[in-house]
C-alpha positions in Angstrom: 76.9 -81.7 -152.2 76.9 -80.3 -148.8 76.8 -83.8 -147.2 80.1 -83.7 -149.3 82.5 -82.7 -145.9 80.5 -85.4 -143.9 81.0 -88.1 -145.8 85.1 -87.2 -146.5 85.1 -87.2 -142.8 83.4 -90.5 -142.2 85.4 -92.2 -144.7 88.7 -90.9 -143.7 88.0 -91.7 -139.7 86.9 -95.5 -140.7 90.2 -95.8 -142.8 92.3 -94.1 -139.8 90.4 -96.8 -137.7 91.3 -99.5 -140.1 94.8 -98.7 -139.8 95.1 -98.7 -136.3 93.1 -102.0 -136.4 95.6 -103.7 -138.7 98.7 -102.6 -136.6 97.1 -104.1 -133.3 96.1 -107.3 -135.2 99.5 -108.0 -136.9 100.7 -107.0 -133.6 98.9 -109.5 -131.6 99.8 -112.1 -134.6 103.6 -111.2 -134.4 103.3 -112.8 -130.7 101.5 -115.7 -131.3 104.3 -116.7 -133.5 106.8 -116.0 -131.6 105.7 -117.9 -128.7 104.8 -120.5 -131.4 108.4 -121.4 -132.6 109.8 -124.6 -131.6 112.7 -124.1 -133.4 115.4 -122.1 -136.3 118.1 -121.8 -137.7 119.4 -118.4 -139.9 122.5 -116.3 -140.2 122.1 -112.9 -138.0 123.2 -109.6 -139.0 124.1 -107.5 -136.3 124.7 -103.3 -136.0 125.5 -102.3 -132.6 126.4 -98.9 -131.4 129.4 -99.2 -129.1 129.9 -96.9 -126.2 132.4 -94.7 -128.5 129.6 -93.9 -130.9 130.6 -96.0 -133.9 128.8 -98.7 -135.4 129.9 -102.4 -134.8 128.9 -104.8 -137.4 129.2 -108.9 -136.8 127.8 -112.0 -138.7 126.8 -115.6 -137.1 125.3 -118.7 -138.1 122.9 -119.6 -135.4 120.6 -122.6 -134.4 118.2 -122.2 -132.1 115.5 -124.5 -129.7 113.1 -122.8 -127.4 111.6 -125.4 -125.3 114.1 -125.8 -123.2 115.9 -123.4 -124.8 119.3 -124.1 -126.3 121.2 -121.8 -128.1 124.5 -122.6 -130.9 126.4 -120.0 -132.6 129.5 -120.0 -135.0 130.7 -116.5 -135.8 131.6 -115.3 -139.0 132.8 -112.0 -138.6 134.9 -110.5 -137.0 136.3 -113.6 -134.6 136.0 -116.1 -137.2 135.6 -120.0 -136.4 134.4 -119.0 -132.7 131.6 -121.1 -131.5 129.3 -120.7 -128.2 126.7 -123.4 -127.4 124.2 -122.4 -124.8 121.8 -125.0 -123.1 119.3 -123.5 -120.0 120.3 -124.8 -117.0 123.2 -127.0 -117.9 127.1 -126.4 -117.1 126.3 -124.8 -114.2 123.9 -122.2 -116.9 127.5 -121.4 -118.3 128.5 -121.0 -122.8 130.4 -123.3 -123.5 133.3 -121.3 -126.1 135.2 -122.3 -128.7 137.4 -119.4 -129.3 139.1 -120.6 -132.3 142.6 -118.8 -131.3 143.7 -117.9 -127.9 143.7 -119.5 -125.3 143.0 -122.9 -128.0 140.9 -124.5 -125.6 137.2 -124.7 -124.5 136.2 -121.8 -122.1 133.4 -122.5 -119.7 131.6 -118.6 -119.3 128.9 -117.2 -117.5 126.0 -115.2 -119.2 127.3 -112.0 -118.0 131.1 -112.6 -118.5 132.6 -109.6 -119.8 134.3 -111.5 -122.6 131.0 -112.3 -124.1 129.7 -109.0 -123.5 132.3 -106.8 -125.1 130.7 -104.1 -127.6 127.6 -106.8 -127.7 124.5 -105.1 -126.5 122.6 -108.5 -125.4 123.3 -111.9 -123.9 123.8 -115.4 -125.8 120.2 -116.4 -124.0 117.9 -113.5 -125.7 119.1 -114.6 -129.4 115.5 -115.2 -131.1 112.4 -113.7 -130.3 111.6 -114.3 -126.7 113.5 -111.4 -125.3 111.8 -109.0 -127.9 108.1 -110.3 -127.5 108.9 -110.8 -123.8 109.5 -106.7 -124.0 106.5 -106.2 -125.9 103.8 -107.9 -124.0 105.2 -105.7 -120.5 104.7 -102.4 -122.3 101.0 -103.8 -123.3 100.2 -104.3 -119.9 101.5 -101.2 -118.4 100.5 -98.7 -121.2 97.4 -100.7 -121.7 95.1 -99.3 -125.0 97.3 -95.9 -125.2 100.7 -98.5 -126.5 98.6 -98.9 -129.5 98.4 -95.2 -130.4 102.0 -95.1 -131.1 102.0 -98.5 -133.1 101.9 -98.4 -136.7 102.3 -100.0 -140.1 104.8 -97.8 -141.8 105.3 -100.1 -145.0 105.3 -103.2 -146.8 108.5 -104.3 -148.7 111.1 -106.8 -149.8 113.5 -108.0 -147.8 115.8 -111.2 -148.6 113.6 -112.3 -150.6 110.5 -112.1 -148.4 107.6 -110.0 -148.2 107.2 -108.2 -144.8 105.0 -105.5 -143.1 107.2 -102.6 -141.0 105.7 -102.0 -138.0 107.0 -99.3 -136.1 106.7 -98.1 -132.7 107.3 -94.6 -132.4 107.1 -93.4 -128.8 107.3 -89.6 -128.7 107.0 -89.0 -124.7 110.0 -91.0 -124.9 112.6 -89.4 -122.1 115.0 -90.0 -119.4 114.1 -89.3 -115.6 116.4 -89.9 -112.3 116.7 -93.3 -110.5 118.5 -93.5 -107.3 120.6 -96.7 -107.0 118.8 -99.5 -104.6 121.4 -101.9 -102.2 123.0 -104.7 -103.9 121.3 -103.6 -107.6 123.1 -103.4 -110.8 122.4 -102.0 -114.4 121.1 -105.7 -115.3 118.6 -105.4 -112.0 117.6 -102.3 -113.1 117.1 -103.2 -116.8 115.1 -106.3 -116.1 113.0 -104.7 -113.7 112.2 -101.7 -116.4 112.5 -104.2 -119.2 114.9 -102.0 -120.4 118.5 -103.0 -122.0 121.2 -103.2 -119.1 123.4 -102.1 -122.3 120.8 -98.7 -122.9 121.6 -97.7 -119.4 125.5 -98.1 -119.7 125.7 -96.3 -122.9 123.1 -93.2 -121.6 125.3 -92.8 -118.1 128.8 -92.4 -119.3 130.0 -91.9 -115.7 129.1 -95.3 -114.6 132.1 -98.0 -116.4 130.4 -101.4 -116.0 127.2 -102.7 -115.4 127.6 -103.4 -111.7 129.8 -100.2 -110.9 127.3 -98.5 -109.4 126.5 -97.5 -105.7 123.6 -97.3 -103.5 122.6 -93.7 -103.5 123.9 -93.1 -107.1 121.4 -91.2 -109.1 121.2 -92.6 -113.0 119.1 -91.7 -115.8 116.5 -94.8 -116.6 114.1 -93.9 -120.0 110.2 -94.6 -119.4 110.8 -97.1 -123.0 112.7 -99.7 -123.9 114.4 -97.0 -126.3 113.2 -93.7 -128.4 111.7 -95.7 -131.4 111.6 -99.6 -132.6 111.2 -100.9 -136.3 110.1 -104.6 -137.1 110.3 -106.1 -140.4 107.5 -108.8 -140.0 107.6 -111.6 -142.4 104.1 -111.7 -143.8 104.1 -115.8 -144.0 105.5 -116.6 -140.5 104.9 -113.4 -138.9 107.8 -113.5 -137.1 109.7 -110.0 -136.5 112.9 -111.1 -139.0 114.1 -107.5 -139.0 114.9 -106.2 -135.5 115.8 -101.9 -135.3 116.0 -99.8 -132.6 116.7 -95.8 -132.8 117.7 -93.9 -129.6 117.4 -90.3 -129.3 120.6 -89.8 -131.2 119.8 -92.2 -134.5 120.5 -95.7 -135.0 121.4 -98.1 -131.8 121.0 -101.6 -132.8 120.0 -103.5 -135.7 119.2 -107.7 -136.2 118.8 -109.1 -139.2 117.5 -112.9 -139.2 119.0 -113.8 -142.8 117.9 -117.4 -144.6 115.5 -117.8 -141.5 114.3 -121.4 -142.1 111.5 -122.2 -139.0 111.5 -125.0 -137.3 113.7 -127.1 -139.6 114.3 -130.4 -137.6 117.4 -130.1 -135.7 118.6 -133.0 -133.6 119.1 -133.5 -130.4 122.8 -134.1 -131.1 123.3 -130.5 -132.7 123.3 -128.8 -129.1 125.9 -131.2 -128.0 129.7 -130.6 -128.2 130.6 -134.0 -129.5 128.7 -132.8 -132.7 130.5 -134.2 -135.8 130.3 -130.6 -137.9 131.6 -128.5 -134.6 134.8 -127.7 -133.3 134.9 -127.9 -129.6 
């Protein structure tokens, strides 16, 4: 009996080993299949926090192609009918919108055009899983083996229909430190060079009103992680992250559900086209 406490101990450490084992693997699995898909097509559930603190809910039906990437969406809620179709590089890189109401006709947009960007915390081009693994594999590299201490498998459960892992990152050093404003940057500069949401550093600087309103000089607070605490739901067949949360400091700031996800289910070449029979443009 007293090699009783040594072996407790042993067996305790190689489970608490295990675990941390598992989240890295599934972690490093996760981005293999993300960079892996060729193709979807699923309804997304989104939860946005707007600047005024309440939650913003919307529902679209999206098809998606990654190589080169091509992006269409028909809303469901709340601007019914609306339609955007995004192809890399084409139009001049511009969304090509169906508003469905006024003005009743096409509108030719850039990325960044504030009428695509109202309330929404993330452009038409990071639908899908590039931006999040894109986010992922930077913190990897600059935390190196101390992002895996805060990386965790939290639970396994059922989501539409599905069986997933949560994986959650909880970052506890997570804070806020000055940044003084560089010539000729923006909040979008300054979030792609942090790989940090342009639409994290508007909501946590409530003095600065748009995401280029902001001067050289100008001190802003930038966080040290993309936010406070992320939660994936990761579908144990396809591995793919179907479940998107993300918690600031305050509670909940954003939330994706990927809804009857089917992967790679054949689209044609003609489904990223205006003149497609089934669209509206």
């Amino acid at each position: 009996m007293k090699n009783l406490p040594v072996i407790i101990f042993v067996f305790f450490s190689s489970l608490v080993f295990s675990q941390d084992q598992q989240a890295k693997l599934l972690m490093k699995k996760m981005l293999d299949a993300c960079d892996a898909v060729k193709s979807a097509r699923f309804v997304l559930k989104s939860a946005e926090k707007e600047l005024n603190g309440k939650i913003q809910e919307s529902e679209m039906i999206i098809k998606m192609q990654t190589s080169p990437l091509k992006i269409y969406l028909y809303m469901i809620r709340p601007h019914a009918g609306a339609e955007c179709l995004w192809r890399n590089g084409e139009i001049s890189n511009r969304v090509l919108v169906n508003p469905n109401g006024f003005p009743y006709i096409n509108l030719k947009l850039g990325l960044y055009n504030s009428l695509l960007r109202q309330d929404s915390h993330h452009l038409v081009s990071e639908l899908g899983f590039e931006y999040l693994a894109s986010m992922t594999k930077y913190y990897q590299n600059k935390m190196g083996d101390s992002f895996f201490n805060y990386l965790k498998i939290t639970d396994t459960l059922q989501w539409d229909n599905r069986t997933c892992y949560e994986l959650t990152f909880d970052y506890t050093p997570f804070q806020y430190s000055n940044y003084t404003v560089k010539l000729n940057e923006t909040l979008t500069t300054i979030g792609n060079q942090f790989h940090i949401s342009d639409y994290v550093l508007l909501h946590h600087n409530p003095k600065v009103k748009d995401y280029d309103a902001i001067q050289p000089g100008q001190v802003i607070q930038v966080p040290n992680f993309y936010n406070r605490k992320v939660a994936l739901y990761v579908d144990r067949n396809t591995f793919l992250p179907l479940v998107q949360i993300t918690y600031d400091e305050k509670g909940l700031l954003e939330k994706y559900e990927m809804k009857s996800f089917v992967l790679n289910p054949g689209l044609q070449p003609e489904e990223f086209t205006a003149s497609y029979s089934a669209y509206g443009f």
